[in-house]
LUMFI-458418 format. One record per atom (N, C-alpha, C, O): residue number from 1; residue in three letters; y, z, x. Coordinates in Angstrom, 2 decimals. Layout:
% LUMFI-458418
+--------+------+---------+---------+---------+
! gudren ! segu !       v !       w !       u !
+--------+------+---------+---------+---------+
!    NUM !  ALA !       Y !       Z !       X !
...
+--------+------+---------+---------+---------+
***
This chain:
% LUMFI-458418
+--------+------+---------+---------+---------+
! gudren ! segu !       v !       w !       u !
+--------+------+---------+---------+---------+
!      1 !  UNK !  -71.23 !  -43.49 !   37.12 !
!      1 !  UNK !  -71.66 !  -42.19 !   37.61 !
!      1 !  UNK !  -70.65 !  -41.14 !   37.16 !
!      1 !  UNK !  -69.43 !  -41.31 !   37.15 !
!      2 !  UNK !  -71.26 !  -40.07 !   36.81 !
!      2 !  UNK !  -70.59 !  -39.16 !   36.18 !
!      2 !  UNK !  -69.43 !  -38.70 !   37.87 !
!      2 !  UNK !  -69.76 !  -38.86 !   39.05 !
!      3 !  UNK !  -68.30 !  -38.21 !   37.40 !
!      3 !  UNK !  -67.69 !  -37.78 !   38.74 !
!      3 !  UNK !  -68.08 !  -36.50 !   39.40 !
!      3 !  UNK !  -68.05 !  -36.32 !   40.62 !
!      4 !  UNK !  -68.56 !  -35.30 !   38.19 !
!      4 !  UNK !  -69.41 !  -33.50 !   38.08 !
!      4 !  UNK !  -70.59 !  -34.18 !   39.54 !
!      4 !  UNK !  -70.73 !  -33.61 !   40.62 !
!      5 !  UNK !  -71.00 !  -34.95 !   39.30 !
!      5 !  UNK !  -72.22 !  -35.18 !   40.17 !
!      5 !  UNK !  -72.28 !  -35.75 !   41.19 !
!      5 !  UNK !  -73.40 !  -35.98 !   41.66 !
!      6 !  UNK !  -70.94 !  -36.22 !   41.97 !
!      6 !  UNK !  -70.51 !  -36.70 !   42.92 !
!      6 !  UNK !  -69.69 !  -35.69 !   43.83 !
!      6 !  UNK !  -68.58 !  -35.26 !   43.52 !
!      7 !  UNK !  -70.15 !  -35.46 !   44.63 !
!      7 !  UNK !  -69.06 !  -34.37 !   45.81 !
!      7 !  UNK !  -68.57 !  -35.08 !   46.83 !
!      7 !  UNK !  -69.34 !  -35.66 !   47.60 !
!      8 !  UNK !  -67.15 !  -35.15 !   46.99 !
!      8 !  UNK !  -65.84 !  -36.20 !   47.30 !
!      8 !  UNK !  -66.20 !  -35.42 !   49.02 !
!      8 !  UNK !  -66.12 !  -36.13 !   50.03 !
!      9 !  UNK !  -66.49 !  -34.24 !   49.08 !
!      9 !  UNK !  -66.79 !  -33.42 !   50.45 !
!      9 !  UNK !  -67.66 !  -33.92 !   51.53 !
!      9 !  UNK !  -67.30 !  -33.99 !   52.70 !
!     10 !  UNK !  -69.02 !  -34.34 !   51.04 !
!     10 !  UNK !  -69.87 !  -34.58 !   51.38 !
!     10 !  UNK !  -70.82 !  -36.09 !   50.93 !
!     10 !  UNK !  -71.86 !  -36.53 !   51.41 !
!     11 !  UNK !  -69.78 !  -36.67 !   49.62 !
!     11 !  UNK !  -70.35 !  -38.12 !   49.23 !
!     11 !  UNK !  -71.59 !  -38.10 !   49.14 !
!     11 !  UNK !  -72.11 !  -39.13 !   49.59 !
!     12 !  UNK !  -72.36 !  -37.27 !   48.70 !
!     12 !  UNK !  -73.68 !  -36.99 !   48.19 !
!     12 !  UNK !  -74.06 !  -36.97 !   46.57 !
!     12 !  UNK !  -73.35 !  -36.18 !   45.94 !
!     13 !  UNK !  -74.78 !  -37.49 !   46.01 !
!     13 !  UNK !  -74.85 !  -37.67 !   44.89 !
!     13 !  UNK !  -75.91 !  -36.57 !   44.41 !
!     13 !  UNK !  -76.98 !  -36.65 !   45.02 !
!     14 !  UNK !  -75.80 !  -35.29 !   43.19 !
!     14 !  UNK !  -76.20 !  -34.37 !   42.92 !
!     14 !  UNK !  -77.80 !  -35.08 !   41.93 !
!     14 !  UNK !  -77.73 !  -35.82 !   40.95 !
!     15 !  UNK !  -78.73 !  -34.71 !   42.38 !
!     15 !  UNK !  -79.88 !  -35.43 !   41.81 !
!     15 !  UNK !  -80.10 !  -34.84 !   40.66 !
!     15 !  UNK !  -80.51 !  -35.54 !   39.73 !
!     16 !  UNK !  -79.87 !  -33.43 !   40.47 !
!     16 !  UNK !  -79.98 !  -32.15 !   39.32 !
!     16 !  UNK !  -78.86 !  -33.15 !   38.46 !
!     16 !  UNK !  -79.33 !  -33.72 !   37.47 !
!     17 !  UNK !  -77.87 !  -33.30 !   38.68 !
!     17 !  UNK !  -76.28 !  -33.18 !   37.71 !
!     17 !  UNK !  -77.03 !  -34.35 !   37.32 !
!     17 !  UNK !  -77.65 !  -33.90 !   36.36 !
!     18 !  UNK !  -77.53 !  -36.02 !   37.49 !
!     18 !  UNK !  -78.21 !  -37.01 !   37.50 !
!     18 !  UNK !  -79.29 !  -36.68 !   36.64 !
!     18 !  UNK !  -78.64 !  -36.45 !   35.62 !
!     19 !  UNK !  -80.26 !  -36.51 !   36.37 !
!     19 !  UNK !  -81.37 !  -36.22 !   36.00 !
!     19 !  UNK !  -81.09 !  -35.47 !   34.54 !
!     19 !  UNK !  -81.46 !  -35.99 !   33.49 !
!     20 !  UNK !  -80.36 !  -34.14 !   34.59 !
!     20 !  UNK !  -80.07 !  -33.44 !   33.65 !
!     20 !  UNK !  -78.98 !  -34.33 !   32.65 !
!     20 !  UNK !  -78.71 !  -33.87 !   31.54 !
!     21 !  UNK !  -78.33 !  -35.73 !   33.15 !
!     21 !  UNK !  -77.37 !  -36.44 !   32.40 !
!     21 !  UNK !  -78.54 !  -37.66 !   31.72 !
!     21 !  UNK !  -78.54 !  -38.19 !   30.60 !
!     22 !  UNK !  -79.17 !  -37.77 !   32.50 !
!     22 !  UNK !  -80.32 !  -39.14 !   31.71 !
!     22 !  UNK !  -81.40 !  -38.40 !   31.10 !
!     22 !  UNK !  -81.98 !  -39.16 !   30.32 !
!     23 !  UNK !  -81.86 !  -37.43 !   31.11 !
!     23 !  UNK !  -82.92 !  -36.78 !   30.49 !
!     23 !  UNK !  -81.87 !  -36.23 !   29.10 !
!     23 !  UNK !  -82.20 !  -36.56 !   27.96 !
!     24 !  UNK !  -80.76 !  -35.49 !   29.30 !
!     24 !  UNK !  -80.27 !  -34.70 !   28.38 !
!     24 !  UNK !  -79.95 !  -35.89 !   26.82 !
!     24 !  UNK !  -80.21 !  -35.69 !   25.64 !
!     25 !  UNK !  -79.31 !  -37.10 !   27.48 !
!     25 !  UNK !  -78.67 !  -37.97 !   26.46 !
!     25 !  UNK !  -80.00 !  -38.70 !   25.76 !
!     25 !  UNK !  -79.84 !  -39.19 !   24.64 !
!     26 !  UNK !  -80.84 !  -38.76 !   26.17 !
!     26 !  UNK !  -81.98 !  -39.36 !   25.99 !
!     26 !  UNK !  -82.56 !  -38.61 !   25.19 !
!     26 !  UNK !  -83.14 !  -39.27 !   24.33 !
!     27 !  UNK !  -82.74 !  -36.96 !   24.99 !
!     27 !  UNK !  -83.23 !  -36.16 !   24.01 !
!     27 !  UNK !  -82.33 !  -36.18 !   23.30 !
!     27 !  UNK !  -82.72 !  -36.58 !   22.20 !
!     28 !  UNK !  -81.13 !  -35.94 !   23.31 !
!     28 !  UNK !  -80.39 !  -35.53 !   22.13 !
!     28 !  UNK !  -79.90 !  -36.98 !   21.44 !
!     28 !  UNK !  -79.56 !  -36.70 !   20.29 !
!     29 !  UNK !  -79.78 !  -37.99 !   21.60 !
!     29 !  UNK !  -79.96 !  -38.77 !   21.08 !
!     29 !  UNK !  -81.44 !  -39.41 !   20.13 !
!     29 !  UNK !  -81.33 !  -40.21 !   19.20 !
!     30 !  UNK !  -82.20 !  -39.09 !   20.42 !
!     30 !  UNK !  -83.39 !  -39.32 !   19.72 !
!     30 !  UNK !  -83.92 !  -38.14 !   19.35 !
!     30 !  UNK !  -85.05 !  -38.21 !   18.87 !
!     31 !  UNK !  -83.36 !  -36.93 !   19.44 !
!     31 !  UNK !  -82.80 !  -35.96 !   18.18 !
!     31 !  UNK !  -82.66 !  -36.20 !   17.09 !
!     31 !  UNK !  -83.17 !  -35.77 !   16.05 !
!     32 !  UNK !  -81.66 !  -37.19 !   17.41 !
!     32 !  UNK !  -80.41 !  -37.00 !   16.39 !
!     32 !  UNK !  -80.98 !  -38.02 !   15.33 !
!     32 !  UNK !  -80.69 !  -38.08 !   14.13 !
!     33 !  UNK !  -81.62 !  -38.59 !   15.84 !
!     33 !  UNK !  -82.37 !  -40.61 !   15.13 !
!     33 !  UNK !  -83.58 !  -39.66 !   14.52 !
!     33 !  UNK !  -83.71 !  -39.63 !   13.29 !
!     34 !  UNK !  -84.19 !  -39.12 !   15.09 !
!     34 !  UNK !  -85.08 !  -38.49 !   14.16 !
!     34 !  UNK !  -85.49 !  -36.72 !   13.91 !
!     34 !  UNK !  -86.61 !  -36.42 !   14.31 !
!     35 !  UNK !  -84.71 !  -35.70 !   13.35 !
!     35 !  UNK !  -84.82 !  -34.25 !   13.77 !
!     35 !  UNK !  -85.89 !  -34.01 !   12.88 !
!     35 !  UNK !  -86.18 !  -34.62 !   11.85 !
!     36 !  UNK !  -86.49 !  -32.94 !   13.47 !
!     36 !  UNK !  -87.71 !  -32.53 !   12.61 !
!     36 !  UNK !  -87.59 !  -30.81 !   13.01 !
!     36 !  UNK !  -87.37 !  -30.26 !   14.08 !
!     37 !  UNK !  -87.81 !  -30.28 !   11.68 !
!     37 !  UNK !  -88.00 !  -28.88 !   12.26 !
!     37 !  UNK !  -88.70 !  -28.22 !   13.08 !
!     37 !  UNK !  -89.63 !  -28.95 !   13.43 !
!     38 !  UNK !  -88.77 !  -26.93 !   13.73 !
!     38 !  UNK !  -89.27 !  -26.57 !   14.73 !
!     38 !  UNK !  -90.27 !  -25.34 !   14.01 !
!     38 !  UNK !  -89.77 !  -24.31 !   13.56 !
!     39 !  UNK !  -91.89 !  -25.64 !   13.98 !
!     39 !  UNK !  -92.83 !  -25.18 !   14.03 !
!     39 !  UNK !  -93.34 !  -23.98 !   14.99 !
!     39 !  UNK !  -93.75 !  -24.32 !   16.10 !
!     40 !  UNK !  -93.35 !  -23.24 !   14.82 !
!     40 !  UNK !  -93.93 !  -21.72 !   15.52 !
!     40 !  UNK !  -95.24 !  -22.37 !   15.42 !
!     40 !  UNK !  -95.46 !  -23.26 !   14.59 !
!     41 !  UNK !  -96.53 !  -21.73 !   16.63 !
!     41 !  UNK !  -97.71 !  -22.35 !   16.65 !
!     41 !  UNK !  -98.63 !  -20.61 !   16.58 !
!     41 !  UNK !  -99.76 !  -20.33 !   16.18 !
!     42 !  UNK !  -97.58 !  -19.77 !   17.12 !
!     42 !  UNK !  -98.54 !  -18.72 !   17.45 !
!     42 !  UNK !  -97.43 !  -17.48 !   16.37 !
!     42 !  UNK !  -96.25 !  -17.58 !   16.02 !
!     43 !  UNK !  -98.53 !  -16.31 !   16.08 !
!     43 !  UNK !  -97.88 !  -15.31 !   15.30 !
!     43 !  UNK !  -96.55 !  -14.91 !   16.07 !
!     43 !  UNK !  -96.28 !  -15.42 !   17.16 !
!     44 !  UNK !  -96.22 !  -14.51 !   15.81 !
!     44 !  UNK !  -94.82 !  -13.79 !   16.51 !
!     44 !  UNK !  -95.02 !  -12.28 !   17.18 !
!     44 !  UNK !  -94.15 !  -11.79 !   17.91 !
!     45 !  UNK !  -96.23 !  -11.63 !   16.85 !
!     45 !  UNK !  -96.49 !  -10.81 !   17.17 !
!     45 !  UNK !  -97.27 !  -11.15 !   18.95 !
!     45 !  UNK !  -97.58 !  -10.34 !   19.82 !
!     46 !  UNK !  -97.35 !  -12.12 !   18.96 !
!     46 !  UNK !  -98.40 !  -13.01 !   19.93 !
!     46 !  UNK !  -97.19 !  -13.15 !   21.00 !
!     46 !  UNK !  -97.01 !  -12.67 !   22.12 !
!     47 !  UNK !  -96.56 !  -13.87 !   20.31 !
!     47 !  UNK !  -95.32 !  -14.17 !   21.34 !
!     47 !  UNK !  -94.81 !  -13.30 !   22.21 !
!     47 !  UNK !  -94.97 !  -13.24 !   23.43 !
!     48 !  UNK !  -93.95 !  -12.35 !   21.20 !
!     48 !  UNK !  -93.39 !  -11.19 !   22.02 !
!     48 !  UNK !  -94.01 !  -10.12 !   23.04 !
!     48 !  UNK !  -93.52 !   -9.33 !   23.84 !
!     49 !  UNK !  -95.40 !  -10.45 !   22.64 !
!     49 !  UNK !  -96.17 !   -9.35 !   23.57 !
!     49 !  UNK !  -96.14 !  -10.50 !   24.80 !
!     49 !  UNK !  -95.54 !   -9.99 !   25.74 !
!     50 !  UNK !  -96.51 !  -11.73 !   25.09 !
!     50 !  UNK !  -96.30 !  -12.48 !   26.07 !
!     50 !  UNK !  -94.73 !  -12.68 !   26.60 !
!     50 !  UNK !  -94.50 !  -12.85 !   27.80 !
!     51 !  UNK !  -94.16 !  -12.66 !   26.06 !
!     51 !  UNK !  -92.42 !  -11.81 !   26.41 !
!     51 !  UNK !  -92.40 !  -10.67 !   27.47 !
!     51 !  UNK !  -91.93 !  -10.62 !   28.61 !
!     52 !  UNK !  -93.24 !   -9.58 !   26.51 !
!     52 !  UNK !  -93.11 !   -8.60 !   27.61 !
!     52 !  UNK !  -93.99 !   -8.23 !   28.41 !
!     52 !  UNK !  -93.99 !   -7.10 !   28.89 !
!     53 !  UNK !  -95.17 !   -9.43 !   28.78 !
!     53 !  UNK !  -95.92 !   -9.06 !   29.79 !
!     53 !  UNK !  -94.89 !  -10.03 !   31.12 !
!     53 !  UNK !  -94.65 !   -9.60 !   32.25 !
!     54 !  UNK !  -94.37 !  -11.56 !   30.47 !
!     54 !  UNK !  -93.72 !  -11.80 !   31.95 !
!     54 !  UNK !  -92.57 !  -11.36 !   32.30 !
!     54 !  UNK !  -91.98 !  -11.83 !   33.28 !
!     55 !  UNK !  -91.96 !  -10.18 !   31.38 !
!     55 !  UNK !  -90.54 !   -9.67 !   31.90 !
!     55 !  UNK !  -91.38 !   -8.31 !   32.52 !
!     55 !  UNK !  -90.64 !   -7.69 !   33.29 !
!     56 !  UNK !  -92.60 !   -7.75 !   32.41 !
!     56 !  UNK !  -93.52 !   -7.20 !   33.43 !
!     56 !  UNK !  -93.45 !   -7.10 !   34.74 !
!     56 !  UNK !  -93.07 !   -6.24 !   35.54 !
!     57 !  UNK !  -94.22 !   -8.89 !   34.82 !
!     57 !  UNK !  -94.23 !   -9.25 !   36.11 !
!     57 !  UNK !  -93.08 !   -9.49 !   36.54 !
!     57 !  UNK !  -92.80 !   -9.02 !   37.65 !
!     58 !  UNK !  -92.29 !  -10.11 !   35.98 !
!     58 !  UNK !  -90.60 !  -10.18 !   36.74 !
!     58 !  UNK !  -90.19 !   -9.34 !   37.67 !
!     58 !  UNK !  -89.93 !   -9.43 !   38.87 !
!     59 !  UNK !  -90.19 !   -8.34 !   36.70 !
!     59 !  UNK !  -89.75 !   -6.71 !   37.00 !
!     59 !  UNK !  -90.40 !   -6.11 !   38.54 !
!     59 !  UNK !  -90.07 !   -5.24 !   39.35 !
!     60 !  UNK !  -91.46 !   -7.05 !   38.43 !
!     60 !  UNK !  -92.88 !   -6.01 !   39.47 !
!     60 !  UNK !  -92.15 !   -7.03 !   40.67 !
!     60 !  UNK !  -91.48 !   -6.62 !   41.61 !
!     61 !  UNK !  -92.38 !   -8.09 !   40.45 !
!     61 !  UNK !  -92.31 !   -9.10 !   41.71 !
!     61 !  UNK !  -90.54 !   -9.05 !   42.22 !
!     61 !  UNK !  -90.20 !   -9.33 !   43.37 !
!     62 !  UNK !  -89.57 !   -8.64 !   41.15 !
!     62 !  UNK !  -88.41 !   -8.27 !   41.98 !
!     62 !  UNK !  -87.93 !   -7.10 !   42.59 !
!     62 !  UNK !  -87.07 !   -6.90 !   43.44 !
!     63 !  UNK !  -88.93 !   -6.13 !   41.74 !
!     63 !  UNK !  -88.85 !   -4.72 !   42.93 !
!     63 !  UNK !  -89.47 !   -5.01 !   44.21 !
!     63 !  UNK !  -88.95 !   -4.90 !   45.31 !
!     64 !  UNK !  -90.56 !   -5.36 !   43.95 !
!     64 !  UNK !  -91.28 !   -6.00 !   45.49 !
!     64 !  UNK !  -90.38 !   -6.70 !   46.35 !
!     64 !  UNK !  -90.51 !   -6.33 !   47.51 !
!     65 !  UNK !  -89.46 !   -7.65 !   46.16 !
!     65 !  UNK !  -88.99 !   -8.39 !   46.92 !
!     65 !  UNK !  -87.72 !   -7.78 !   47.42 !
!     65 !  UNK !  -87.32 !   -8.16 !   48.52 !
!     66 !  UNK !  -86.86 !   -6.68 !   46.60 !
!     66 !  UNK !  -85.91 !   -5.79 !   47.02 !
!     66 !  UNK !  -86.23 !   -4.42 !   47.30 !
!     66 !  UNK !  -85.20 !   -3.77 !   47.47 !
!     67 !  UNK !  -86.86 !   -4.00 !   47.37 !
!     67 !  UNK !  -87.39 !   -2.65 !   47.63 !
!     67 !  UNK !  -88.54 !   -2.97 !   49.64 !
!     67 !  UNK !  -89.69 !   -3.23 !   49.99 !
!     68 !  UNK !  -87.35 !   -2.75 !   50.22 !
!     68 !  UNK !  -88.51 !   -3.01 !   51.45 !
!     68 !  UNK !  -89.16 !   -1.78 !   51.76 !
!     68 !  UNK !  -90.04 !   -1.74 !   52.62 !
+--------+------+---------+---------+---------+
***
């Protein structure tokens, strides 16, 4: 067990720090065994407008939530 994911305070084992250590080594290792370049699927013009419709809503739903 990693020690980052163990808290000596509370002897609780971090399920995030866990998860993010067996998922992470597991991609980047079979990365590495086989890399393949990274394919765009949509124009770029496509993209960025979906960029700035959810930094939109972001925007909308965190004024809402700070603005009482």
């Amino acid at each position: 067990m990693n020690a980052a994911a163990f808290s000596s305070q509370t002897r609780t084992v971090s399920p995030v720090l866990l998860l993010r250590k067996r998922v992470g080594l597991g991609l980047v290792s079979h990365w590495n065994d086989n890399p393949e370049p990274f394919a765009w699927t949509k124009p770029a013009d496509e993209i960025l407008n979906k960029v700035a419709r959810g930094q939109a809503t972001l925007d909308r739903i965190t004024k809402s939530a700070t603005h009482h």
